[in-house]
N, C-alpha and C positions, 0 to 999 in steps of 0.2 A: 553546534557545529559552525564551522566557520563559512562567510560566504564563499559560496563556488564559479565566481564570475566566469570562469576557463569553458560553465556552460554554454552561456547565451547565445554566442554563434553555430550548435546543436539543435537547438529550440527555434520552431516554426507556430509562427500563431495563424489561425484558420478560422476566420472571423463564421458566424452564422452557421457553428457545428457545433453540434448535432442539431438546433434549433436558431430559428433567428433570435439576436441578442446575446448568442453565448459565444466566446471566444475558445476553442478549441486549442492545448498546449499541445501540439506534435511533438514527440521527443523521436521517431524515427532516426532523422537527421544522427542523434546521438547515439542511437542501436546498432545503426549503418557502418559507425565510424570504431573501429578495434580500441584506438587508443583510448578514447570518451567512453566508449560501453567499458574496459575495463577498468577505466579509473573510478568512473559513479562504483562500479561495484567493490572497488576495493573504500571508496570512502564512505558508503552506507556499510561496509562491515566497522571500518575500524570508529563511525559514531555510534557502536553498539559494542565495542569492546571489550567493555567492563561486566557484560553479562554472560550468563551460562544458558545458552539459548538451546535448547530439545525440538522445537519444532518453529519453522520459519512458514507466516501465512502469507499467500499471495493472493489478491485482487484482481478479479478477471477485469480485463485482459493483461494489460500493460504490466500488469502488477507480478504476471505468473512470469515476463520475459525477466526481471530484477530480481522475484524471491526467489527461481530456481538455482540462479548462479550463489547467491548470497547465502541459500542453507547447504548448497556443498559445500563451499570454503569456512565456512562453523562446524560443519560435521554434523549437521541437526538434519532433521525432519522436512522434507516441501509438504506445505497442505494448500489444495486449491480451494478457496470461495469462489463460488461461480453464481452467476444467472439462473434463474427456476429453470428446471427442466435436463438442465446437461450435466446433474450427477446420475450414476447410475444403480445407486442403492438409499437405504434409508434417510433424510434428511433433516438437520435442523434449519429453521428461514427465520427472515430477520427480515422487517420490511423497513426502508428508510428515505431518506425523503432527499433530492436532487435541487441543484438550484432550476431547473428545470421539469420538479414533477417528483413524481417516485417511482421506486423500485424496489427488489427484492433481493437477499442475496441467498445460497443455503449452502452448506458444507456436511458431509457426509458426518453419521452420528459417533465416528468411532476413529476420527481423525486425529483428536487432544483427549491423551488421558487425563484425567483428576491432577491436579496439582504440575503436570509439565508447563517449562517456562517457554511462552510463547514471543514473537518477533510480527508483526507486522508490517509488509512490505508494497507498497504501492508507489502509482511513478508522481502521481498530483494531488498533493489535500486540497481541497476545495475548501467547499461549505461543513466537509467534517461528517454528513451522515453517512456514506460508504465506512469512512473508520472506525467511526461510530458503531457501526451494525455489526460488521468484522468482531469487533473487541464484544459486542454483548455474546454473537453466539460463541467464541472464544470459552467463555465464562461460562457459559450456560451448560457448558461441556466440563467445565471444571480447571480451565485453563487459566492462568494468570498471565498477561498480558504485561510484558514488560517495558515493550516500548514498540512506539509507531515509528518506520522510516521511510521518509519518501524523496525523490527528486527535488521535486519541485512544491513549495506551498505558494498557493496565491493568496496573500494577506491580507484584501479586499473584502474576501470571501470570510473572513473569520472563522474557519474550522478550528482551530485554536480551541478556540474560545468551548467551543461543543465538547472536548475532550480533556477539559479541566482536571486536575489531577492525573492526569497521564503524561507519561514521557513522548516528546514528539518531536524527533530528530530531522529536519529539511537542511539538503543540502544547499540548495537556495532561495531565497522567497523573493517574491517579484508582489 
């Protein structure tokens, strides 16, 4: 995908969040704003265009405000990942690891059926373990994973690099 420089004046950095040392991407500024919220979402659909997407995953938090727009304009599926504790029925979890520590993710066991073609959607690749986690319990369900989409990657971070063999669509990297 091509760069997206029409971001950066959307994009607020929050130096020492959620930890000291970590630089925090705000994308608010860009949610706030109709014309930027609609265009990231029309440009994360059309760098997934070539596929036959069934079910779009979203990444709590940020990731549920992108994938919901993005699986009604495909016609697919939203499926939320969330944080332990706030599905409300059966779960698969996925622990993975932060540039900052680890965590956990889990999605309900009856969200991706066997062989539906899945989308994942989040607003910042980092270090790669959140997408990372996402695409295993994906799989684990039976799902094929056809491509990762996100706002923003920071390329510092080498997430990349964690998801080798995967499609992984940024609209801008920094």
């Amino acid at each position: 995908m091509a760069t997206s420089e029409w971001m950066l004046p959307f994009l607020r950095d929050i130096n020492d969040y959620p930890v000291k040392g970590v630089t925090f991407r705000d994308i608010t500024p860009l949610l706030g704003d109709e014309a930027a919220f609609g265009r990231s979402i029309d440009d994360l659909i059309a760098c997934m265009h070539d596929e036959q997407i069934s079910r779009v995953v979203g990444v709590e938090a940020r990731g549920f405000i992108l994938a919901a727009p993005v699986a009604y304009r495909l016609r697919a599926g939203f499926v939320p990942v969330r944080k332990p504790g706030k599905l409300p029925w059966a779960v698969a979890r996925e622990e993975y690891e932060l540039e900052y520590g680890t965590d956990r993710l889990e999605i309900h066991r009856d969200a991706i059926r066997p062989d539906e073609r899945v989308l994942v959607v989040d607003d910042v690749l980092a270090t790669g373990g959140t997408a990372e986690a996402t695409c295993k319990l994906v799989e684990a369900l039976g799902g094929t994973v056809v491509g990762i989409a996100v706002l923003l990657e920071l390329e510092a971070l080498q997430g990349r690099e964690r998801l080798q063999g995967r499609r992984v669509e940024s609209l801008l990297r920094l």
